[in-house]
C-alpha positions in Angstrom: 0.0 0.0 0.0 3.0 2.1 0.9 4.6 1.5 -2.1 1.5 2.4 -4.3 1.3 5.8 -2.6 4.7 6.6 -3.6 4.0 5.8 -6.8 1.1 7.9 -7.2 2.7 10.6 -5.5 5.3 10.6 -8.1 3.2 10.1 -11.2 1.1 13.2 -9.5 4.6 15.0 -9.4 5.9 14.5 -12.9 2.8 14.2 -14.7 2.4 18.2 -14.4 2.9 19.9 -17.1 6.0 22.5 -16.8 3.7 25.8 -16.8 1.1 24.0 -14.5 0.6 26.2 -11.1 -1.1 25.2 -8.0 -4.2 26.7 -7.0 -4.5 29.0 -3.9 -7.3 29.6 -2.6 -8.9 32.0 0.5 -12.5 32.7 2.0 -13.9 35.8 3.5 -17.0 37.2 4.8 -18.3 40.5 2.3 -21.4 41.9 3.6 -22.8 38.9 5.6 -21.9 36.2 2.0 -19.0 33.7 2.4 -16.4 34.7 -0.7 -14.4 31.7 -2.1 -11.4 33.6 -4.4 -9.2 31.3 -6.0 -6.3 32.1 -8.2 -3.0 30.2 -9.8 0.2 30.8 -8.1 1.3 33.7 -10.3 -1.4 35.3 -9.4 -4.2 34.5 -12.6 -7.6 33.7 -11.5 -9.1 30.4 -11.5 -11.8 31.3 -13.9 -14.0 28.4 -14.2 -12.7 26.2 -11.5 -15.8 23.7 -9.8 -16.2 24.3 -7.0 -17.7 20.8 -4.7 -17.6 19.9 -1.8 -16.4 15.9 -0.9 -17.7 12.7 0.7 -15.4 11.6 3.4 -14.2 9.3 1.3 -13.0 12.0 -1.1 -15.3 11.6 -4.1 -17.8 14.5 -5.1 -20.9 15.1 -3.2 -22.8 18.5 -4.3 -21.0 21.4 -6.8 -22.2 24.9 -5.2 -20.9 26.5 -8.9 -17.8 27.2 -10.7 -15.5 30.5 -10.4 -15.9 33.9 -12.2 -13.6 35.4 -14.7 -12.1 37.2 -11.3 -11.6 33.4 -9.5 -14.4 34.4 -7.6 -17.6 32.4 -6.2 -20.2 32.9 -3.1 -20.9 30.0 -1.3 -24.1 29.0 0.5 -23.8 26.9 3.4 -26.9 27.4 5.4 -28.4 23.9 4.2 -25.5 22.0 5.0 -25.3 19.8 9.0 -22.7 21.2 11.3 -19.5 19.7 11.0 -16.4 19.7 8.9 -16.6 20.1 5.4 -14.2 19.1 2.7 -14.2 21.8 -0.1 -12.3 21.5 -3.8 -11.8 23.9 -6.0 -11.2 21.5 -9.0 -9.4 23.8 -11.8 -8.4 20.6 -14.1 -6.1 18.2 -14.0 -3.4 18.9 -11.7 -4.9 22.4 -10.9 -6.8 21.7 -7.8 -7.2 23.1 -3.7 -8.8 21.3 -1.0 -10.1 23.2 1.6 -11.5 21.4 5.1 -14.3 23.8 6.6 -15.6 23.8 10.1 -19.3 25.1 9.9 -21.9 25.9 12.4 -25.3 26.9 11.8 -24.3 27.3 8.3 -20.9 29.4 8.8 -17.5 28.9 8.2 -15.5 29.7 11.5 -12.4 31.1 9.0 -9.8 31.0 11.6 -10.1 27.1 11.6 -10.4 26.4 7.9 -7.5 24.4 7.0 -5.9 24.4 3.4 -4.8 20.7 2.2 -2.2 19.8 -0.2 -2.9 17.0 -2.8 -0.4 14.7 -1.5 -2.3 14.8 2.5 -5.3 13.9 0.6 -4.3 11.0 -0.9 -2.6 10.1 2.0 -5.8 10.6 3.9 -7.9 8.4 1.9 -5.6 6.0 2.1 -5.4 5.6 6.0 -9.5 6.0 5.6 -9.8 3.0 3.5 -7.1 1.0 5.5 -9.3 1.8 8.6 -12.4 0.4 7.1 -10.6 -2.6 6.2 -9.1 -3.4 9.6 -12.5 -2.5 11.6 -13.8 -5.3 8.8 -11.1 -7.5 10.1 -11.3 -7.1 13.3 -15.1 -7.3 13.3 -16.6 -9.8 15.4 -16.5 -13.0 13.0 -12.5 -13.2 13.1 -12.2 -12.2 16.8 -11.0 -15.3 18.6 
């Protein structure tokens, strides 16, 4: 399993193109509305990036929209159970940000929100699946 996340991680690495830049992404509060602005590292927005948020298991779950021509997108989060939130801005292949939002009564408390790189992702689904496949295990049927 180890060995395969390696992998991955270095096919993620190489298979970049040269000019590719990572996203970078920040949320604020404008006049009561939570403001996702997203942009490339050298500063271009992210016009058109999806915007989703995740399962746990890091597949999609809803799109709440894509970006403007300015990288910009408000988000609505007042349907959404209290909890953390796993949100990707999904700019194409290896042009992504994960963002992992703690919301109450439909906020975002911004001083928690975490930003993710790729790589902890992976490596976060990976321990999740592992996880589910030792509590399997180690259900009651192989207990001795």
């Amino acid at each position: 399993m180890r060995r395969l996340l390696a992998l991955i991680l270095l096919m993620g690495t190489t298979a970049l193109p040269s000019g590719a830049h990572q996203i970078e992404s920040a949320l604020t509060y404008f006049e009561g509305n939570l403001e996702l602005s997203s942009s490339f590292s050298n500063g271009e927005p992210t016009e058109g990036a999806m915007v989703r948020l995740l399962n746990p298991d890091g597949t999609p779950q809803r799109e709440l929209g894509s970006t403007d021509a300015d990288g910009r997108l408000l988000i609505d989060l007042s349907d959404v159970a209290d909890g953390v939130l796993d949100l990707q801005v999904d700019g194409g292949p290896g042009h992504r940000d994960y963002l992992e939002l703690p919301v109450s009564s439909g906020q975002v408390d911004l001083d928690q929100v975490v930003s993710l790189p790729f790589a902890l992702v992976l490596v976060g689904l990976l321990v999740n699946v592992r996880r589910r496949s030792d509590s399997h295990i180690d259900g009651p049927q192989h207990r001795q």
